[in-house]
N, C-alpha and C positions, 0 to 999 in steps of 0.2 A: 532224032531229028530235033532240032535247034530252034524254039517257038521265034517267030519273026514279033520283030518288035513294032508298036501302033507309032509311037515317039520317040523322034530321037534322042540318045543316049548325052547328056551333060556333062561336062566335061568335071566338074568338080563334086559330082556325086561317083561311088563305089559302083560297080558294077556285080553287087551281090545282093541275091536273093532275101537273105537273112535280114541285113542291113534294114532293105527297105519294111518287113514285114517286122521288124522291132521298131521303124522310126513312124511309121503310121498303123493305125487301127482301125477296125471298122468302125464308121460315122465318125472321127474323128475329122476336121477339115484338113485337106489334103490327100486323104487314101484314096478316092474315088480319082484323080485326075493324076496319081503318082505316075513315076516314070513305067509304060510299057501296058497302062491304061488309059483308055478312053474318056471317058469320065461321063457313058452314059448307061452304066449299068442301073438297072431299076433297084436293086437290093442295097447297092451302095447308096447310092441316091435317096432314099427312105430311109439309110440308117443316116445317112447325117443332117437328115432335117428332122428328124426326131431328135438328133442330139445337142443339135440349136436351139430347140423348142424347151427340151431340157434346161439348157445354160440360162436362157432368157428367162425360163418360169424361175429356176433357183435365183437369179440377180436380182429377179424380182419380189422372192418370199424373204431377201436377206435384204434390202433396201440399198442396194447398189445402184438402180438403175439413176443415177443423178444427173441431172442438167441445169444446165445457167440459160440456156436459150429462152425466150418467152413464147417463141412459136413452137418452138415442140412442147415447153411446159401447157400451152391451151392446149394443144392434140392432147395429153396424155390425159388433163381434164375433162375435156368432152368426150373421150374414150370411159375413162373412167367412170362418169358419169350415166355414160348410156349403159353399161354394164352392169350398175350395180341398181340400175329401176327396178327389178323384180326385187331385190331388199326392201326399198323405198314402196311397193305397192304390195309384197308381201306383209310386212312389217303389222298395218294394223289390224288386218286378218288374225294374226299372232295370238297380238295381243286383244281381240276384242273373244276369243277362246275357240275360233271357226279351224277345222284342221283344213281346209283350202289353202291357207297360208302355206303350211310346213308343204301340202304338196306341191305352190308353187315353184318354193323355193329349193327345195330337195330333191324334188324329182323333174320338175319340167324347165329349171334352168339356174344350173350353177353355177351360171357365168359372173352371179353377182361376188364371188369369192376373187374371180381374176379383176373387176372392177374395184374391188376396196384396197388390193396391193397396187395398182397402177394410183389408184387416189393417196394411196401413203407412200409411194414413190412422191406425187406430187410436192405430199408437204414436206416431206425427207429435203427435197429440193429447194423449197420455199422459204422453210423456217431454219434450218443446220447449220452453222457458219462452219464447221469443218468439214460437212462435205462438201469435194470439191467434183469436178467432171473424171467422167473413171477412164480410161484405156482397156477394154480387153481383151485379154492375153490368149 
């Protein structure tokens, strides 16, 4: 028996199995919405926003994420910003020899590590004459 298809059939893609299951991968964008699925499977769905999540966190620890705009440059600094206050309130905990610091900072919110890559995102953008706006692929 001949599974029915959810979408119809393209005219300029292959009508093989292989094909599509070499041309897409799980979380990769496209495989979830590929020809002869839906595009609301919950496993597909999780795996590609984890693998955006991914893309976005590595552009971000390589200092790609660049912009010319001034209104996204304040979002990323006010983003920034708010993210990296437990550094900034941790910090003279630290240093004043109390281990409240290190527990604020290490165990109860390490979100100040994603706020200081969005803040060097920032100056990447600010200060760089060669970087320019990126495209991603």
């Amino acid at each position: 028996m001949k599974p029915q298809r959810i979408l119809p059939v393209q005219k300029n893609e292959p009508d093989d199995l292989a094909y599509l299951q070499n041309k897409y991968l799980i979380g990769w964008p496209g495989y979830r919405n590929a020809r002869g699925r839906s595009g609301l499977g919950y496993v597909e769905t999780q795996a590609e926003w984890a693998h955006m999540r991914g893309r976005i966190f590595q552009m971000m620890w390589t200092g790609k994420v660049i912009t010319r705009n001034p209104i996204f440059l304040f979002g990323m600094l006010v983003v920034g910003a708010i993210y990296s206050l437990p550094l900034v309130l941790g910090l003279p905990d630290i240093l004043n020899g109390s281990s409240l610091g290190f527990y604020v900072l290490f165990i109860m919110s390490p979100s100040w590590l994603f706020g200081l890559l969005i803040l060097r995102n920032v100056f990447i953008s600010l200060f760089s004459r060669q970087a320019e706006n990126i495209d991603v692929d």
